[in-house]
N, C-alpha and C positions, 0 to 999 in steps of 0.2 A: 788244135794248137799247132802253130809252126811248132816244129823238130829242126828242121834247117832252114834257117835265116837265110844263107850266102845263094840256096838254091830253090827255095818256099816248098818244101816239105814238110808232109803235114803229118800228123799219127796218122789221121785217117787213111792218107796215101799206104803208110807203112799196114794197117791194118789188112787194109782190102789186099795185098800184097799177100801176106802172113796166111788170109782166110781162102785165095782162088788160086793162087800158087804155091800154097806149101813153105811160102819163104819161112824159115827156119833159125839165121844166122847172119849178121851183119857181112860176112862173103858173097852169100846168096841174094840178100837185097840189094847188094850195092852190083849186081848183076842185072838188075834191075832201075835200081834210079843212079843217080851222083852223086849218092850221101857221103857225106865226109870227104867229096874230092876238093874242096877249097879249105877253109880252113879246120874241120875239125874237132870241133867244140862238140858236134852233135851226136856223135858216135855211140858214146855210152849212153845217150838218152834214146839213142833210135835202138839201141840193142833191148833195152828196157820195156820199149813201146813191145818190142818183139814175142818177148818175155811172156809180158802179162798177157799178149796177146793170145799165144800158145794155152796160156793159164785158161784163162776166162774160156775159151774154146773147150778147154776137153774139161771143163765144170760143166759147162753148157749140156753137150753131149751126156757124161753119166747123170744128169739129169733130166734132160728130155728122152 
């Protein structure tokens, strides 16, 4: 699913980000892509994608 429209940012861009770089924090991904440098809307859905991303990973983990 696009996360930003203005730039076509995807979750998955955001994932793979989160999963080989450690991105952490909507500071450190936008170190990375141009999220939120136009208008903005996507922020809180990309901090989200983050979020859960983090999540889902270290369930992963103490189960495998």
């Amino acid at each position: 699913m696009y996360v930003c429209i203005c730039k076509g940012i995807t979750d998955k861009d955001i994932q793979q980000l989160v999963r080989e770089h450690g991105v952490g924090s909507l500071r450190e991904l936008k170190q990375h892509l141009p999220i939120g440098s136009q208008c903005g809307t996507c922020t809180k859905v990309a901090q989200s994608v983050i979020d859960n991303t983090i999540i889902d990973e270290s369930l992963f983990k103490d189960v495998g």
